[in-house]
N, C-alpha and C positions, 0 to 999 in steps of 0.2 A: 261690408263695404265701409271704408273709410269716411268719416266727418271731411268736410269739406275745411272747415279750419284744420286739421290735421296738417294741411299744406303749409308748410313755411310762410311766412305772413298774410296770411288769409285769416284774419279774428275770426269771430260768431257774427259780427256785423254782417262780415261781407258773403258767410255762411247762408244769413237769414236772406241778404239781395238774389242770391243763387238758387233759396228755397222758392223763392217769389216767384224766380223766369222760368220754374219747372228744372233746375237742373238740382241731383237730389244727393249727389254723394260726389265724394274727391276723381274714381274714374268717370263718373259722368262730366266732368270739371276737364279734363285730359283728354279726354275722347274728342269733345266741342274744340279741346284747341281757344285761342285768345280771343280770336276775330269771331266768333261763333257765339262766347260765351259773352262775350262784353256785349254783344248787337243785340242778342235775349236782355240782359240786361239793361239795358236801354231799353226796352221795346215793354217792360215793364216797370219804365219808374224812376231807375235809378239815373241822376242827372250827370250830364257827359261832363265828364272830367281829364286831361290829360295823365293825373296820378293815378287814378284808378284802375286806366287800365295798364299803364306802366306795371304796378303793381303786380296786375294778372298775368303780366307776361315775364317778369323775371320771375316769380312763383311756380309759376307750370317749367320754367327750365330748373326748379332747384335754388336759386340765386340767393343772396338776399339782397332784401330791397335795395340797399345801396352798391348795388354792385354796378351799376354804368361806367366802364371803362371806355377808353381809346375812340373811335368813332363813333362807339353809341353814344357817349358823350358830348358829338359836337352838334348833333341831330337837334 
């Protein structure tokens, strides 16, 4: 099973937050989906941020971080 940094902008940091909510490898990370993984995450610690889970969610589609185009953009 893959590291969960292995993900496209996912460091060790946000590895270690993932190891913390119980979620333990990259398809455990995909499986949860954004809304899933970010609510554990919250629910153990980490403090709510709008980048953070931005972050998790262009990550889990492939993305990189900066990739907000067209309508996501005006959100």
């Amino acid at each position: 099973m893959a590291d969960i940094s292995s993900i496209r902008n996912l460091d060790p940091a946000y590895q270690d937050a993932c190891h913390r909510a119980g979620i333990s490898c990259a398809q455990d990370l995909h499986s949860l989906g954004a809304d899933k993984a970010y609510a554990r995450l919250l629910e153990t610690g980490t403090k709510p941020h709008f980048i953070g889970y931005y972050v998790l969610v262009i990550a889990l589609q492939g993305r990189p971080w900066n990739d907000c185009k067209g309508k996501e953009n005006k959100l």
